[in-house]
C-alpha angles and dihedrals in degrees: 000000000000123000099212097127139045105293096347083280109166124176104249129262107193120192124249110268121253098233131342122293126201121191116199149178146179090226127074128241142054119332113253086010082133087059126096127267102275106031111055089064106045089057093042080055092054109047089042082061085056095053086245102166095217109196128185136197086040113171101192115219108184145316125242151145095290086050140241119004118194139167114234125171081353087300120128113229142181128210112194103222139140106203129051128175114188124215110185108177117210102320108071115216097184106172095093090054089037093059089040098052090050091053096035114033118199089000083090126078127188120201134183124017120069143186111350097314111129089213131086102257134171130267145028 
């Protein structure tokens, strides 16, 4: 680290990221606006450095083998990925890893809620 200038303070040089990420959710708003002060920035900040799309108000349609359809601003939309990890929060909506699991077998893991409980709990 070099101390040429007031606190070490660079302006920062991020590496390219390694494949498209898209960062989505059901709610509208800003992502991390439920986090405190001084944390929902500072990770916004990060992951725009990273090229991350973040999308709210998402409504997801299915999962095939084009990708990702979802509904934004009423628009239907496809994001060609091949990989998607779901993380649902507390309030499961089950039907996209339903409709997985029946197509692809083993190839589809649930995590988090268990049982009946309406909360995000550990195990399966």
């Amino acid at each position: 680290m070099t101390y040429a200038n007031r606190g070490a303070v660079v302006k920062p040089h991020p590496e390219p990221p390694a494949r498209e990420i898209f960062l989505l959710k059901r709610s509208e708003g800003k992502h991390g606006e439920g986090l405190g002060k001084t944390t929902g920035w500072i990770h916004r900040a990060s992951l725009k450095m990273k090229n991350v799309k973040m999308l709210a108000g998402v409504q997801y349609v299915r999962i095939d083998d084009e990708g990702l359809h979802i509904l934004h601003e009423g628009k239907p939309k496809l994001l060609a990925v091949d990989n998607v990890v779901i993380c649902a929060g507390q309030n499961s909506v089950r039907d996209l890893y339903d409709a997985g699991s029946e197509r692809n077998g083993d190839d589809a893991h649930w995590r988090g809620e268990t049982g009946g409980g309406s909360g995000c709990e550990a195990g399966d």
